[in-house]
C-alpha positions as CSV (number, residue, x, y, z in Angstrom):
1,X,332.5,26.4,-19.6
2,X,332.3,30.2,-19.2
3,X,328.6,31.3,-18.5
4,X,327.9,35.4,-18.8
5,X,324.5,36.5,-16.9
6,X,323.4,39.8,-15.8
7,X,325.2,41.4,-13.0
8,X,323.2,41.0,-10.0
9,X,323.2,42.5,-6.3
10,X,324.5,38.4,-5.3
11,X,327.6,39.7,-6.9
12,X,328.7,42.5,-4.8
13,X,330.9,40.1,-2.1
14,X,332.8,39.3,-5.6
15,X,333.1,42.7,-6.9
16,X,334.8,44.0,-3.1
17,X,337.4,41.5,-3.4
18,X,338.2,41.9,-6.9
19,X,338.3,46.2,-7.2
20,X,340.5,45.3,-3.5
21,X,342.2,43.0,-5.3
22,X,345.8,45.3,-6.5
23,X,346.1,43.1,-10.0
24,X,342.2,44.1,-10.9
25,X,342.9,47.7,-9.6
26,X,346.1,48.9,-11.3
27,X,344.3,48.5,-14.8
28,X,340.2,49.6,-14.3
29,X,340.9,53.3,-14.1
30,X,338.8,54.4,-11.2
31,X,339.1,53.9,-7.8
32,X,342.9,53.5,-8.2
33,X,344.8,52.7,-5.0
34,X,341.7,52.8,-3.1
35,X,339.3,49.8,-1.5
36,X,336.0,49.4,-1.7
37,X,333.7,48.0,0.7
38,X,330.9,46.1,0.8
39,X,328.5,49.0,1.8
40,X,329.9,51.3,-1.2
41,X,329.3,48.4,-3.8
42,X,325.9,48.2,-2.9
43,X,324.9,52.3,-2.6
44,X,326.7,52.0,-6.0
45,X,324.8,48.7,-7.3
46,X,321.4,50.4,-6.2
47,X,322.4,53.9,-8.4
48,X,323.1,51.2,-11.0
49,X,319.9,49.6,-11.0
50,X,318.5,52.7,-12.4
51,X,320.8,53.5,-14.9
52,X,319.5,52.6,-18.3
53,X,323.0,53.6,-20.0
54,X,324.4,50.7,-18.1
55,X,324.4,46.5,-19.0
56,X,327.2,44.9,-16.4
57,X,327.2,40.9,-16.5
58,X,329.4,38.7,-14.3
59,X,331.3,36.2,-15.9
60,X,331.5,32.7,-14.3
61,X,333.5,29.8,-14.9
62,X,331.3,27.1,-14.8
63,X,329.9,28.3,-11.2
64,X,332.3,30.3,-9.9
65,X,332.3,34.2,-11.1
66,X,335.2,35.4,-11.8
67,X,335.2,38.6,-12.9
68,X,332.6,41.1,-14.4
69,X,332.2,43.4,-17.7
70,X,329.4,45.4,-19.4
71,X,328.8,48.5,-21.6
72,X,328.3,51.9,-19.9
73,X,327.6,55.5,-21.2
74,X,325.1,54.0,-23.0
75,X,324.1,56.6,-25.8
76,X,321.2,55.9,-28.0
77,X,320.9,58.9,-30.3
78,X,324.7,59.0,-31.7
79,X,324.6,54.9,-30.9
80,X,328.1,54.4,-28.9
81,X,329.0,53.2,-25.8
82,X,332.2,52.5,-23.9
83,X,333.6,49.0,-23.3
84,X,335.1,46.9,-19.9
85,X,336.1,44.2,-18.7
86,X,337.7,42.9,-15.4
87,X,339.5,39.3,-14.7
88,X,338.9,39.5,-10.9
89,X,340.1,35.8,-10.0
90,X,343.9,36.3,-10.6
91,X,344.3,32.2,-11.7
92,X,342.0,33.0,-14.7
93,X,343.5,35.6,-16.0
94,X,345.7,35.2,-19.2
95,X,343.9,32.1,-20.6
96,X,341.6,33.7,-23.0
97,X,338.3,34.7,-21.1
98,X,338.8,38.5,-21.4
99,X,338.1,37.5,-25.5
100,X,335.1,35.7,-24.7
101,X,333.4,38.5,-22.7
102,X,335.2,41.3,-25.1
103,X,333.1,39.1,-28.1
104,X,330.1,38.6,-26.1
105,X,330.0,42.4,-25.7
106,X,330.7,43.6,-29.1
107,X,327.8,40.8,-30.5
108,X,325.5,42.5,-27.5
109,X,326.6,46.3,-28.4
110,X,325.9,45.5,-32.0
111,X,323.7,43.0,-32.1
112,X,321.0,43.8,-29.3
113,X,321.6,47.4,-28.7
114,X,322.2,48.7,-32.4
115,X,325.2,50.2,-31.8
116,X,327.5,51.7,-34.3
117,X,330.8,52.2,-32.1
118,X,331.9,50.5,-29.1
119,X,335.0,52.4,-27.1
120,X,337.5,51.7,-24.4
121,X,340.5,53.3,-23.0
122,X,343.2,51.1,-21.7
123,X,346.8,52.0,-20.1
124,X,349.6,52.4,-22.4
125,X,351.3,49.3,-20.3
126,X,348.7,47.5,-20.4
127,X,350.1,45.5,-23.5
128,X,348.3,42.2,-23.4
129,X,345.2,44.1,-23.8
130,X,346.0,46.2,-25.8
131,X,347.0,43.3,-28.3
132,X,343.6,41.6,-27.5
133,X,341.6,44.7,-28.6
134,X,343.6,44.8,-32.1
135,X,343.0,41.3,-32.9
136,X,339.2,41.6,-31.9
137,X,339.1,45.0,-34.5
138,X,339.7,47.8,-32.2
139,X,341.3,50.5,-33.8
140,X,343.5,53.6,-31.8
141,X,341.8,56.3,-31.8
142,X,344.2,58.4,-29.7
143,X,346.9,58.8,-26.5
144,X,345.7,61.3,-23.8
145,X,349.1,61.4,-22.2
146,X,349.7,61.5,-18.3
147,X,345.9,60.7,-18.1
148,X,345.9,59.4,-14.7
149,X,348.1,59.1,-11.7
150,X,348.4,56.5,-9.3
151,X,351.6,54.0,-7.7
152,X,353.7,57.4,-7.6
153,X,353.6,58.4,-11.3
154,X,351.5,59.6,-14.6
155,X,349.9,56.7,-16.6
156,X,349.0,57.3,-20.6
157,X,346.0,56.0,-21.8
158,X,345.0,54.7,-25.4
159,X,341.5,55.4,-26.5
160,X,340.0,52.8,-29.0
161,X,336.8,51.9,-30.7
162,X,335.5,49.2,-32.9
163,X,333.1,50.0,-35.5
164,X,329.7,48.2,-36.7
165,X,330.5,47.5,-40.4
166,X,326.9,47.8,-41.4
167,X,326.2,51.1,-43.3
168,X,324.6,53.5,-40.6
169,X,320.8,53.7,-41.2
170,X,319.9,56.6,-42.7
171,X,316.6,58.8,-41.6
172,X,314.4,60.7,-44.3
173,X,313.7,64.3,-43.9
């Protein structure tokens, strides 16, 4: 049974060996052929606790978390945020979890936080995800092309968003 809770500082020993781990790291987009350490991921945790455009959760299979996901850029006036998710146990990936926690996030973005667009951006080879976002609603938005380098080369990324179909609610003047 998967179980999603708020990410908590507990978590950090899990987060060094995923973002370490080469199959997390080759798809997140930051901190790209670079580890992490246990010291880092808590200064960062403790920046994160005061971050109100920020939600992470960890994602655990009955007991055992394997991997973590949340909302960030949080923005509460134009009511958007972007979108992630990270399978950090290799042996769970590809058997449907990253659609639980990508549903779990959309009902929270929409739901709980009343937001109206929900964004990600995902590597051009990153194919199995990119499927997963279209069946879930996720529409491309756009290609920023040799976004990022790592391994030796220039990576594409695809930016896509998934809208609230409720009509925006409208202020009066």
């Amino acid at each position: 049974m998967i179980e999603i809770r708020p990410h908590r500082i507990s978590d950090i020993p899990y987060r060094v060996i995923w973002l370490n781990n080469p199959n997390v790291n080759q798809y997140i987009g930051q901190c790209l052929d670079q580890k992490t350490t246990f010291a880092k991921q808590k200064v960062w945790f403790n920046k994160y606790l005061k971050d109100k455009n920020k939600k992470f959760f960890t994602m655990s299979y009955g007991k055992i978390p394997i991997g973590f996901m949340g909302l960030s850029r949080i923005d509460k006036t134009n009511r958007n945020a972007d979108v992630f998710i990270a399978i950090g146990d290799d042996k769970y990936r590809g058997k449907g979890f990253g659609e639980i926690a990508m549903q779990y996030l959309i009902k929270f973005g929409f739901k709980k936080l009343g937001l109206h667009k929900i964004s990600l951006g995902v590597f051009e080879k990153n194919k199995p995800a990119i499927n997963l976002y279209k069946k879930l609603g996720f529409v491309i938005e756009g290609t920023l092309k040799d976004d990022v380098f790592f391994a030796g080369e220039y990576h594409n990324q695809i930016l896509m968003a998934i809208f609230n179909k409720k009509v925006a609610i409208k202020t009066k003047k």
